[in-house]
Residue, then its C-alpha position, 0 to 999 in steps of 0.5 A: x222692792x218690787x216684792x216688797x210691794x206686792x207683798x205688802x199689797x196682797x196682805x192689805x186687801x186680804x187684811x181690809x177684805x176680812x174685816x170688811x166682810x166680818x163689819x158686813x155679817x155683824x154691822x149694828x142694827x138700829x132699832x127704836x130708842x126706849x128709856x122708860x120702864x117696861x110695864x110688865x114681863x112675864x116672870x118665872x124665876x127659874x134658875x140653871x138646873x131648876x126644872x118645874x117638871x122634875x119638882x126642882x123650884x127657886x128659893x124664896x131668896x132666889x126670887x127675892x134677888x130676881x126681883x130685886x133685878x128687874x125693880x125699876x126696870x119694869x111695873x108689873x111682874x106675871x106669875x103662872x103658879x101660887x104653889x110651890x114657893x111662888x105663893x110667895x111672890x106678891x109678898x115679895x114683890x111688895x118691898x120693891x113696889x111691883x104690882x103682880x098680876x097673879x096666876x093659877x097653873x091649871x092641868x089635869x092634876x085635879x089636887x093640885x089645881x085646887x092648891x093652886x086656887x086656894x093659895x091664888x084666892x088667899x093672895x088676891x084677898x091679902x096683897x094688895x099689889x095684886x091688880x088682877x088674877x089669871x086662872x089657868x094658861x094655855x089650860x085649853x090650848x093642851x086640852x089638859x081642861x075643857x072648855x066647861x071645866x075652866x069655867x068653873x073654876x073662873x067662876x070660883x075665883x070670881x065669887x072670892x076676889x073683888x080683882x079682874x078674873x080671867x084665863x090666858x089663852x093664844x088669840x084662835x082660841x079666843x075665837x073659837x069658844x066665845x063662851x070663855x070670853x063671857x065668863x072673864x072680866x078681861x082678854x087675857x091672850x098670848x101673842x107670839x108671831x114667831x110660833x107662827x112663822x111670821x117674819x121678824x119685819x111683819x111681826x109688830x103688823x101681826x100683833x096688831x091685826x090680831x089684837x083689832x080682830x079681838x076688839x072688833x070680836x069681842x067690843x067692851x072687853x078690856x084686852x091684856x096681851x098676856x105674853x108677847x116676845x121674841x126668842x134670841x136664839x134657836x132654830x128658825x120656824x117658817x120665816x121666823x129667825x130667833x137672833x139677838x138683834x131681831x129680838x132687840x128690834x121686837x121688843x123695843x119696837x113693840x114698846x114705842x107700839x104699846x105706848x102710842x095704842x095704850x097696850x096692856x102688856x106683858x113681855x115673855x119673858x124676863x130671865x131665859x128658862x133653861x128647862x123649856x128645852x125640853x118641851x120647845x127645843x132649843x128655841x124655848x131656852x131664849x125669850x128672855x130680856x135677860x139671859x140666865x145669869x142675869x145680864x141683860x142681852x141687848x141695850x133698849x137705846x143706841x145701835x145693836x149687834x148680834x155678836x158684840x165682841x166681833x170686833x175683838x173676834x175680827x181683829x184676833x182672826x186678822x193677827x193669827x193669819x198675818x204672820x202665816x199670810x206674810x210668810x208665804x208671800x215672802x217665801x213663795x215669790x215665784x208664784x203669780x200674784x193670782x195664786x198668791x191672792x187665792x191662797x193667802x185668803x184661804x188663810x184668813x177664811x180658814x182662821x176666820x172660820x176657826x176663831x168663829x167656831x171657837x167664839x161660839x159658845x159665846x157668840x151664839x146661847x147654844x145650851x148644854x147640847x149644842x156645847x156638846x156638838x161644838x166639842x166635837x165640831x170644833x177639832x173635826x173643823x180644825x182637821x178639815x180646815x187643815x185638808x182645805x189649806x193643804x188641797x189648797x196649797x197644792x192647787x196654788x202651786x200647780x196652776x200659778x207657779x211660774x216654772x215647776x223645777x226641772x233638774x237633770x239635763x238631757x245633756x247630762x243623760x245622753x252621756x256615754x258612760x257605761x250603764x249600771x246593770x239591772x236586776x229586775x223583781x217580779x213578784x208573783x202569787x196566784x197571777x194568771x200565767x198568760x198575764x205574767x208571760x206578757x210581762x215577761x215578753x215585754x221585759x225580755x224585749x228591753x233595749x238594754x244592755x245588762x240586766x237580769x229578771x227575777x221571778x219570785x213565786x210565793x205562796x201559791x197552792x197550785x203549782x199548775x198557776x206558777x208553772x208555766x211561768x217557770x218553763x216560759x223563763x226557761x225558754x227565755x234564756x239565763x237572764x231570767x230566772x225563777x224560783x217558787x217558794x211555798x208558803x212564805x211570811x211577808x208577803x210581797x216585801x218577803x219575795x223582794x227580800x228574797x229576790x235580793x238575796x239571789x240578785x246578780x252581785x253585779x247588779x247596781x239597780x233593782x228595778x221592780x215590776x208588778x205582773x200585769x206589766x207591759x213595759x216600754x223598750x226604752x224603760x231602763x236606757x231613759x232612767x238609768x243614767x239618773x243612778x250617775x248621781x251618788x245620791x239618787x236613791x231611787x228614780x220613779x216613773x208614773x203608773x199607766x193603764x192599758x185595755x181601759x178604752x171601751x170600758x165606762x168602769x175601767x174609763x173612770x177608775x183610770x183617770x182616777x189614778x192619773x190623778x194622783x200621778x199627774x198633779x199629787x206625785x209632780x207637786x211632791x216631787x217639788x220638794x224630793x218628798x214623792x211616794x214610791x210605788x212599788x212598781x215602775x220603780x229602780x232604786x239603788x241596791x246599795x241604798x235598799x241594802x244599807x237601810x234593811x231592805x224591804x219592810x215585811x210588817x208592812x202592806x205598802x212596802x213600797x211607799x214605807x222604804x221610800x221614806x226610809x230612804x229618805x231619812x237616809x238622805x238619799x234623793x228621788x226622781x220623778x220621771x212624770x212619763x209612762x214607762x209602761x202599762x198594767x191593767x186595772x181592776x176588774x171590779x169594783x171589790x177588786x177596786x175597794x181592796x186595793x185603796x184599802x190597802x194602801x190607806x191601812x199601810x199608809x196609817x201602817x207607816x204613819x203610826x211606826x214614823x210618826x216621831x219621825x215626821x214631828x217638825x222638831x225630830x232630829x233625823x234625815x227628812x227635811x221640813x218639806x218632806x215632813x209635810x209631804x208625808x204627814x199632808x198627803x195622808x191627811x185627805x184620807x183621815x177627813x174621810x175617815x171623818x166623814x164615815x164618823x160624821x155620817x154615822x152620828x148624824x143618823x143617830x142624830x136623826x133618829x133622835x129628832x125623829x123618834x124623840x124630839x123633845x130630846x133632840x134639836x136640830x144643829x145650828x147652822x153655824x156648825x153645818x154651813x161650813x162643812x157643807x163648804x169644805x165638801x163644795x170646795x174639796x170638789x172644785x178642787x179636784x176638777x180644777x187641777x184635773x183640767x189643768x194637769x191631767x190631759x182627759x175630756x170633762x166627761x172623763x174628769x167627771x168620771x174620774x170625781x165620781x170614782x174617786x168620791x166612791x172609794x170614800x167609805x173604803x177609805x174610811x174603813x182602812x183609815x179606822x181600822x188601822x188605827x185600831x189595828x195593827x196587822x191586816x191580811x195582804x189583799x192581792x189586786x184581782x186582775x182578768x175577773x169576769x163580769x158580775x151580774x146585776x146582784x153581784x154588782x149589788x153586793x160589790x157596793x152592800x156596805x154602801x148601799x146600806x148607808x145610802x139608804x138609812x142617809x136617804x131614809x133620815x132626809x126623808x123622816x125628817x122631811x116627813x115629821x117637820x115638813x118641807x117649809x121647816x128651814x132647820x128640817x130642809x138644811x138637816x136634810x140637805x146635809x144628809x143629802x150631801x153626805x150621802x153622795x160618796x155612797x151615790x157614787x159608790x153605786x153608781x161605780x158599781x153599776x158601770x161595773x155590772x153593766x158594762x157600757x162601752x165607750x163612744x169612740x166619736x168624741x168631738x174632735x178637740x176633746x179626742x185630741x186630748x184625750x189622745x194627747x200624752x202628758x209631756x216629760x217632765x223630770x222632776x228632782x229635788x235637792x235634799 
């Protein structure tokens, strides 16, 4: 009953908290009321596809519908042009009792503009509806004419019609040539505060004050405000924000303003124009009252929402979350209600944000560019939100489940049946002998009672490398026994297989140890017993790390390992799905032997015959203790060389098992494990993303850059919740750091930053093994010297080139749209945050050319836990 309850509880508030936050975002605006007709808008009856600039014009039946549209809507219809069909708009007009206040457009085309001039003095002269010309628009505004040119040609049309002659120009202009005010009969001025980056409250105070400033400038002379408006959508331009509901409260209000002051007007514009895309951005695309097939986009009376299908949106968002929320309740019971609080709303806000990025197109007139962005957006979001659930769901379980399993006894280990014989592989190539002889020392000192080392050589040129290992085996007695095999295929997978081969046919466990290896005494006395049970397949202890303490590099990169160890192998062990390693690790022989030994097509070996182990049903143990310590790379490429080997025979494994990881495939893993595995790899696939990201927002930006009239700035809509998943990708791993892994909040840092380095490389290993097939087998470089400044430089070149075409891009962008631009400062923001994993790659590698000793003087409770160990425990998982 209790559990009911608290279910029942946790999906009410998160179910009451989506829809509460998704009325918060879209609760309706109230604006003016308007019931009247409009007295005029500014027509231009382009439809898709139709483009001025590429001599693509409407119809005269497509103008004769749009005019049919806005009758009784509106008064009187503005045109720009008395050519190219638009001469025949008056005409048009006169069925539907518009009154048109007719245009001449006016450019540097001297033929063309006398077209224009005859057909505008014709039209006035036969139409009657025409109650005014306007002679060229924003003529002087793009310099296309001077000052004196345009008066000529006012002065022409003046002396052939008896209507009120006059040009259209933004109000400065007006100020700065009152010669042009003398020769017109009215003001005809454009008005638009967004193009001046006034905000959307102080926008009707602004046409106001400058409407006063001409009336005071120029006394008696009637005023028309020619264009006035406010685009729907685009990008926001100093304190101007285009929306739906700001262009609703604009324009209503500016039509309650108009009729109390008795303003002429006309409203910019009536239907939107695609084809201004490409001299204003997106922005330009989205003035109008109605949209391109058009619909009107607002109500003129009553409450107005941005988005007004929200709440069909809301409710779908809440439907497709409340099954997946009430299964984990129900199931994961024996987490505390915190956790379950915190995940279940992941849940939603991680459908929440997918079905507001589905709904976009309709949400938000993005235009034939953004459609494109948000194809591309949309499966990456979908990926990405996948990594937030699965991150999430693990910092769920390690910090608020009640008890992690502990399976095995002490009771059940301590008993005194007779223990398997071992034999321990040691598969060597090119190592440093004096490194290997340490191996073989501390193996030689195990404190058990029957056990054998093989020593496998493969591929190493120089027999001055192997043989001294070969006489330090010799001098260590019968148990330990070497072989040195040339050239040989299949990497380490074919030493192991070859070492199988010779193994002792007493010998019930084989262990393998990796070369740089000081193991503990009590390695195999505490893990061997596990082999009791018949279906333990292999029992797994953590890697460890010695001789990193005074070294800031090898600080970092150690606690970035421990973190795999201490929070990702200990939740996947919760479910028998862990991944081996292939070192510090026993497996049962007859378990490798019955599923065909090591896979030598396959750089990570080790993690692939752990799942092949699993498929046949065997079960694994983690032992969360160290058993014994290597060393860590000792540069930065020997850092990179190693993670991408893991990542490219992860994908390796993942493109031979994929079948096998499908939920419905018939086989021996169970659901769990399915998960584990395809879930633990994706993390990596999003920083393949990333790579792929960063290098289109370069091009991006050098489209926004060098052609902007071709490229606009993404929407925020797409950017804002990326930049989110990188904030919460970050607090993840902090989180759990402080709680699982037992190091100081500067070596938690350190660790962040050595992780975040390794994004690129992993990156190229998640790319090119999924385009490739086969990589050369990289071995881990150990005992390396120091590199200098420019070889630290070149560890990092691939980095740094991105680091600084990221940075460079901010920096355009910032240069050409300036600083207070707010669309310039997110974009810039986004390529800022983009390139922190090349930051970090820097700044691992300079701690790697510049090594700086570590403080030994922490303060004294962040010593003790640095010093403290992790505690044991064991961990199993039925299959």
């Amino acid at each position: 009953m209790i559990k009911r309850k608290s279910t029942l509880f946790l999906v009410l508030l998160v179910v009451f908290a989506n829809l509460g936050l998704w009325a918060a975002i879209n609760w309706p605006a109230q604006a003016p009321a308007w019931s009247g007709p409009i007295k005029g808008v500014s027509f231009s009856p382009y439809r898709p596809g139709q483009d001025p600039q590429a001599g693509r014009y409407p119809g005269v039946e497509e103008m004769d519908a749009d005019l049919a549209r806005v009758a009784g809507m509106v008064r009187k219809v503005r045109t720009y042009s008395s050519i190219d069909g638009f001469e025949n708009i008056p005409r048009l007009a006169e069925k539907y009792d518009l009154a048109v206040t007719a245009g001449a457009w006016l450019d540097k085309r001297g033929e063309r503009n006398e077209r224009e001039i005859v057909n505008l003095i014709r039209n006035a002269r036969t139409y009657r509806n025409i109650d005014r010309v306007i002679v060229g628009n924003e003529s002087v505004l793009r310099a296309d004419l001077t000052v004196p040119e345009l008066i000529r040609y006012l002065r022409q049309v003046k002396r052939a019609v008896n209507v009120p002659v006059s040009t259209a120009e933004p109000w400065h202009v007006w100020h700065d040539h009152p010669e042009l005010a003398r020769e017109v009969d009215y003001i005809a001025v454009h008005i638009l505060p967004y193009w001046e980056g006034v905000p959307r409250a102080d926008a009707l105070d602004h046409v106001m004050m400058r409407y006063r400033d001409l009336r005071r400038a120029f006394p008696g002379k009637p005023i028309l405000i020619a264009e006035v408006g406010w685009p729907s959508a685009g990008h926001r331009f100093g304190g101007a924000e285009p929306s739906r509901v700001d262009q609703a409260e604009f324009v209503r209000g500016f039509l309650n303003l108009a009729a109390r002051e008795r303003l002429d007007y006309f409203v910019m514009e009536v239907f939107d124009q695609g084809w201004k895309r490409g001299l204003e951005g997106e922005v330009g695309a989205h003035w109008g009252l109605l949209d391109v097939e058009r619909e009107q986009k607002f109500p003129f009376t009553g409450p107005v929402a941005e988005y007004p299908h929200w709440q069909f949106q809301a409710l779908l968002a809440t439907l497709l979350a409340l099954l997946p929320m009430i299964w984990f309740l129900w199931r994961w019971h024996n987490i505390a209600n915190a956790g379950r609080l915190v995940f279940t709303l992941l849940i939603q806000v991680a459908v929440s944000l997918l079905i507001w990025t589905l709904f976009m197109p309709a949400n938000i007139e993005i235009g034939k560019l953004g459609l494109l962005i948000w194809g591309v957006l949309l499966p990456a979001q979908l990926a990405l939100m996948l990594v937030v659930l699965i991150n999430g769901f693990e910092l769920t379980e390690l910090l608020w489940r009640k008890r992690l399993k502990l399976r095995f006894p002490d009771s059940e280990l301590r008993r005194t049946e007779k223990l398997p014989m071992v034999s321990l592989h040691l598969a060597i190539y090119n190592e440093p002998p004096e490194l290997v002889i340490q191996t073989l020392d501390s193996l030689a000192a195990l404190n058990y009672p029957d056990f054998e080392v093989l020593v496998i050589d493969n591929n190493t040129r120089d027999a001055a490398v192997w043989l001294p290992v070969k006489a330090h085996c010799e001098r260590l007695g019968p148990r330990f026994r070497f072989f040195t095999l040339g050239q040989w295929k299949g990497f380490k997978a074919g030493a192991l297989n070859f070492a199988l081969g010779q193994t002792d046919p007493r010998a019930e466990v084989i262990g393998v140890v990796d070369s740089d290896y000081e193991v503990r005494s009590d390695w195999l006395r505490r893990l061997a017993p596990y082999f009791r049970r018949p279906q333990v397949g292999f029992v797994q202890a953590p890697q460890d790390h010695r001789a990193w303490e005074l070294d800031r590099f090898k600080e970092m990169i150690n606690w970035e390992y421990a973190g795999f160890f201490h929070i990702g192998m200990v939740h996947r062990a919760q479910r028998n799905a862990i991944i081996q390693h292939g070192t510090m690790t026993l497996i049962r022989r007859r378990a490798l032997e019955r599923v065909g030994g090591w896979s030598e097509w396959c750089i990570c070996e080790d993690a692939e015959l752990g799942l092949r182990l699993m498929q046949d049903g065997y079960e694994s143990v983690y032992v969360n203790e160290p058993f014994g310590k290597g060393l860590t790379p000792d540069s930065f490429t020997g850092y990179k060389k190693q993670r991408f080997r893991w990542v490219y025979g992860a994908v390796q494994i993942l493109k031979s098992h994929w079948h096998e990881l499908l939920p419905w495939h018939e086989g021996g893993l169970t659901l769990a494990q399915r998960y584990h595995f395809a879930a633990g790899w994706l993390p990596w696939f999003g920083d393949g993303l990333h790579l792929v990201f960063s290098t289109l927002a370069l091009a991006w930006t050098a489209g926004l850059v060098l052609l902007p009239r071709y490229f606009d700035f993404p929407l925020a809509a797409f950017l804002v919740p990326t930049l989110g998943m990188f904030a919460f990708k970050v607090l993840h791993s902090l989180w759990l750091y402080a709680a699982r892994v037992r190091c100081s909040r500067r070596q938690r840092l350190g660790a962040a930053v050595a992780g975040m380095a390794l994004t690129h490389t992993i990156a190229r290993g998640v790319i090119k093994g999924l385009l490739t097939n086969n990589a050369p087998f990289f071995r881990t470089p150990k005992s390396e010297d120091k590199p200098a400044l420019m070889a630290g430089l070149a560890m990092a070149a691939e980095e740094l080139t991105m680091l600084g075409l990221l940075w460079g891009g901010c920096i355009a962008v910032l240069a050409v749209y300036g600083p207070n631009h707010p669309e310039a400062l997110l974009w810039a923001t986004v390529l800022a945050v983009q390139s922190l994993p090349y930051v970090a790659a820097l700044a691992l590698s300079m701690a790697n050319a510049f090594p700086a000793q570590v403080p030994i003087g922490l303060p004294a409770p962040e010593a003790r836990k640095a010093r403290a160990p992790m505690p044991a425990t064991i961990t199993r998982t039925t299959a």
